[in-house]
N, C-alpha and C positions, 0 to 999 in steps of 0.2 A: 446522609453521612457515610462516608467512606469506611466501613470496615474493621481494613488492615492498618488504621489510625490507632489502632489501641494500643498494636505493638512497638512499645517504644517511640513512636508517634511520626514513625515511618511510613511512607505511602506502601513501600514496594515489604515491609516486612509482610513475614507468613507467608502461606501455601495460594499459589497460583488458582486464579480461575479456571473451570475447565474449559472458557474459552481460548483464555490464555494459554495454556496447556496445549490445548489439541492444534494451536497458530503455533504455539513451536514445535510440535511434531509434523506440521506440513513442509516449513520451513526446514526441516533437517533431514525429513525423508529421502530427497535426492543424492543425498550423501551415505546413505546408510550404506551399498556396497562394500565404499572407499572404506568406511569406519571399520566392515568387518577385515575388511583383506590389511587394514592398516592393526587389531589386533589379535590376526592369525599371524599378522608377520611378528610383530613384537611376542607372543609366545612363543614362537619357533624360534626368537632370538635368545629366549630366559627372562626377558624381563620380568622381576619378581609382582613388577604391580602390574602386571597384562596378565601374569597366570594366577594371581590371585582374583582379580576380574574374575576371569574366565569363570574361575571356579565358583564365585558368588552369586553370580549370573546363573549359572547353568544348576548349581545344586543348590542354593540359598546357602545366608552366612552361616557358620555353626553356633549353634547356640554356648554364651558363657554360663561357664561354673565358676563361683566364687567360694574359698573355701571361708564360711563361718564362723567358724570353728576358732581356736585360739592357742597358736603354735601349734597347730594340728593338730590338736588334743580335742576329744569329743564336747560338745555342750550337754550337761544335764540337765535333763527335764523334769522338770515337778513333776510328781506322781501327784494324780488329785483321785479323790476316792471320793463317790457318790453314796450316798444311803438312802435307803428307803425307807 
């Protein structure tokens, strides 16, 4: 039985095989140059999704902060007290 049948009941849903994976990384190796010089030029144009790339790529995404909180106002925490 196939797998990636579960999801949805889709052959092709879900995460690739790693042989499947590493047949499209041969498959696109010969182009990787083009790719970079194609977004070294789109940075140097401003493109906002090429320097956003860049930077995800190169530093990882930044982590989200969600504020909690409620109208920015602190949440109270239960004091809980232990005895012995």
């Amino acid at each position: 039985m196939d797998k990636r049948k579960n999801n949805g009941g889709h052959k092709t849903a879900g995460r690739k095989s790693k042989a499947e994976e590493q047949n499209l990384i041969e498959k696109l190796t010969p182009f990787e140059d083009e790719a970079l010089k194609q977004l070294e030029e789109s940075v140097k144009a401003g493109h906002s999704w090429a320097i956003k790339m860049y930077f995800e790529y190169k530093y990882g995404k930044p982590k989200e902060s969600k504020d909690i909180t409620t109208n920015g106002e602190s949440i109270n925490k239960p004091v809980f007290e232990f005895f012995d």
